[in-house]
C-alpha positions in Angstrom: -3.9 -14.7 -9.8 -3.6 -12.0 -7.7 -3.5 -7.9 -9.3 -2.5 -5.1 -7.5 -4.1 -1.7 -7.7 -0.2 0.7 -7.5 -1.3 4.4 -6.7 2.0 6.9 -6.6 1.9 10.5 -5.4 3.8 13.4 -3.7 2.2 15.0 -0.6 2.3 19.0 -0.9 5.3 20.0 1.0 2.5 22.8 3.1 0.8 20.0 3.6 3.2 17.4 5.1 2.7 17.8 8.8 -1.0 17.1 8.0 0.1 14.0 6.5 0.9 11.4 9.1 -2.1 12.1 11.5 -4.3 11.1 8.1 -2.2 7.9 7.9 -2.8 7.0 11.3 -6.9 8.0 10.5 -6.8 5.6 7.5 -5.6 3.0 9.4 -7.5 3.4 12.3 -10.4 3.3 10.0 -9.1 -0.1 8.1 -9.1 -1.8 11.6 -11.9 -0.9 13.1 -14.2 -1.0 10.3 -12.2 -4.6 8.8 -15.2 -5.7 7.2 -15.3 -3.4 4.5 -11.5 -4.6 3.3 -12.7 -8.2 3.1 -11.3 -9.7 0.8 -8.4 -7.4 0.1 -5.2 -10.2 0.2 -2.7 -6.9 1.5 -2.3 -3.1 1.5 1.3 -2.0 2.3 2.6 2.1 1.9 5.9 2.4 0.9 8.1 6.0 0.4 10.9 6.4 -2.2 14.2 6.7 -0.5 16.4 7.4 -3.0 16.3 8.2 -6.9 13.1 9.4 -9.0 10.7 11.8 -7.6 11.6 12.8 -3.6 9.1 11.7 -1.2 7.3 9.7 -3.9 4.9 7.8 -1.5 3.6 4.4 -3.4 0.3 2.7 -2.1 0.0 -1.0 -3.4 -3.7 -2.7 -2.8 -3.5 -6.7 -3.3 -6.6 -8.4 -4.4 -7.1 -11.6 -5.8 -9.2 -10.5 -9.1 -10.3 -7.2 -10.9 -13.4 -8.6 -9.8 -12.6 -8.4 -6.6 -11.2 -4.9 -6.1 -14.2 -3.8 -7.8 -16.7 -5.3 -5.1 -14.2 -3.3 -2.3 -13.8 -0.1 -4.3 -17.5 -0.1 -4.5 -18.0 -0.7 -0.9 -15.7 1.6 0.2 -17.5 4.0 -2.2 -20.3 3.8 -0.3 -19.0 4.6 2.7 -19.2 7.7 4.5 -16.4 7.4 6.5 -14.1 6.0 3.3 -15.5 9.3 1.6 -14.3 11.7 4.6 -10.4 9.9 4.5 -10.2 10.0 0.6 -11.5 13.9 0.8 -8.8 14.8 2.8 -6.3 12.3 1.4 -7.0 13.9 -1.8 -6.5 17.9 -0.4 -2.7 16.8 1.3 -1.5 15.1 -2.3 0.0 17.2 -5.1 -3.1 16.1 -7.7 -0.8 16.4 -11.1 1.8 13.8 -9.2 -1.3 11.3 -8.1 -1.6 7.7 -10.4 -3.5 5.0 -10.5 -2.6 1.8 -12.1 -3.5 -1.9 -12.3 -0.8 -4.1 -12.6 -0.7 -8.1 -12.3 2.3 -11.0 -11.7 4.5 -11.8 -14.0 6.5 -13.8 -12.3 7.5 -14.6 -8.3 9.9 -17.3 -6.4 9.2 -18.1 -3.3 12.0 -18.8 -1.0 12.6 -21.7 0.7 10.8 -22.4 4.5 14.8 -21.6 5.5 14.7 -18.6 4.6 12.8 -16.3 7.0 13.0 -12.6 8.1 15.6 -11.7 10.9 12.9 -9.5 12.3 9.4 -10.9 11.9 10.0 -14.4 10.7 8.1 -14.0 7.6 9.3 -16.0 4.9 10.6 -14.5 2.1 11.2 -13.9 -1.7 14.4 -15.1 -2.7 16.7 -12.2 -3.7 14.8 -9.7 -1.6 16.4 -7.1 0.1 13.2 -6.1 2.2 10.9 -7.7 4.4 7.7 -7.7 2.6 5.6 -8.4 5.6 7.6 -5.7 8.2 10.4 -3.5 5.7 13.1 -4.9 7.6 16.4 -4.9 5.2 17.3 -8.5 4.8 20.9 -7.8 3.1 24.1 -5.5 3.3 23.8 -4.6 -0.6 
């Protein structure tokens, strides 16, 4: 069963212009250097729209064990590039608005092969209003 490692945080408003070039950095970095994310199942970024905190950004990190996440964490630990990105990752966020949490499936419905995203094909959950693979809205509601 997969768990997913859900970080939430706001990005200091003097700080947001920095923000996007360290994105791009980060992912830059998670291509090029692939091998230390093996095993991580998905990693998507997603920014609150609407309601709660504005400009709430939340990170979720898909792995397929505790187990697992802790062999990547540790490897990307190791790393001095990793260290460089979550150094300046951590100087752009507002620290008292940063969490970390661990959370796991309860449950899930897949939707049938029918039912695919408009954009990307992906196939996807039933009731969904997003794409999960490209963010693409699926509905009018």
């Amino acid at each position: 069963m997969s768990i997913f490692l859900v970080e939430t945080y706001v990005v200091r408003a003097e700080k947001l212009s920095e923000f996007d070039p360290a994105l791009n950095e980060f992912l830059k970095f998670k291509e090029t250097r692939s091998e230390l994310f093996k095993g991580l199942r998905s990693w998507k970024l997603l920014k609150q729209e609407y309601g709660g905190v504005s400009d709430m950004y939340i990170e979720m990190w898909e792995f397929d064990s505790l187990a697992a996440m802790e062999t990547i964490n540790a490897r990307l630990s190791s790393d001095e590039g990793m260290k460089r990105i979550g150094r300046k990752f951590h100087e752009l966020v507002e620290s008292t608005s940063f969490s970390a949490n661990i959370w796991y499936p309860v449950a899930a419905q897949v939707a049938s092969s029918a039912e695919s995203c408009w954009m990307c094909g992906a196939e996807i959950l039933s009731g969904s209003r997003f794409c999960d693979k490209c963010g693409a809205r699926l509905t009018d509601g």
